[in-house]
Residue, then its C-alpha position, 0 to 999 in steps of 0.5 A: x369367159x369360161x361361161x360365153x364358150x359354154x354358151x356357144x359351144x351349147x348353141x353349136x351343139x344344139x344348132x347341129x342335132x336339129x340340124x341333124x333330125x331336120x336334114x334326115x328327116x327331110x332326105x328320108x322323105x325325100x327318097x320316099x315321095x320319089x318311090x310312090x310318084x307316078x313315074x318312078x326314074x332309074x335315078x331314084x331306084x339307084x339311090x340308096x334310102x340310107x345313103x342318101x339320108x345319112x347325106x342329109x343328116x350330115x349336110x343339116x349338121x353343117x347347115x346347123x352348125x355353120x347358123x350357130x357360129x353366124x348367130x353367134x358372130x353377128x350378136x358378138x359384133x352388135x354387142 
């Protein structure tokens, strides 16, 4: 019993940090693509850079561990 909590308390954690690079990652470049278009809007002057990845860091890490507890749900029940 000790082991399969391990187990899925190792797929969480590990689910959610790459959850947390991607989400980042993907916010960071998201606010850098809207500063070098072409017509720059008032939207994206107004967003903090960090801000706005330190949303995505946290959406990818509920993102990440929301698909950890649902693989780990749907392999209980085929089990």
């Amino acid at each position: 019993m000790v082991r399969k909590t391990q187990r899925l308390l190792l797929l969480v954690v590990s689910c959610s940090i790459t959850g947390v690079i991607l989400g980042g990652t993907a916010a960071w470049a998201e606010s850098n693509l809207c500063l070098e278009d072409s017509k720059v809007t008032s939207d994206c002057l107004i967003q903090d850079p960090i801000q706005k990845t330190i949303q995505g860091m946290s959406t990818g890490l509920l993102a990440g561990a929301g698909a950890a507890c649902g693989a780990a749900w749907q392999l209980r029940h085929e089990d």
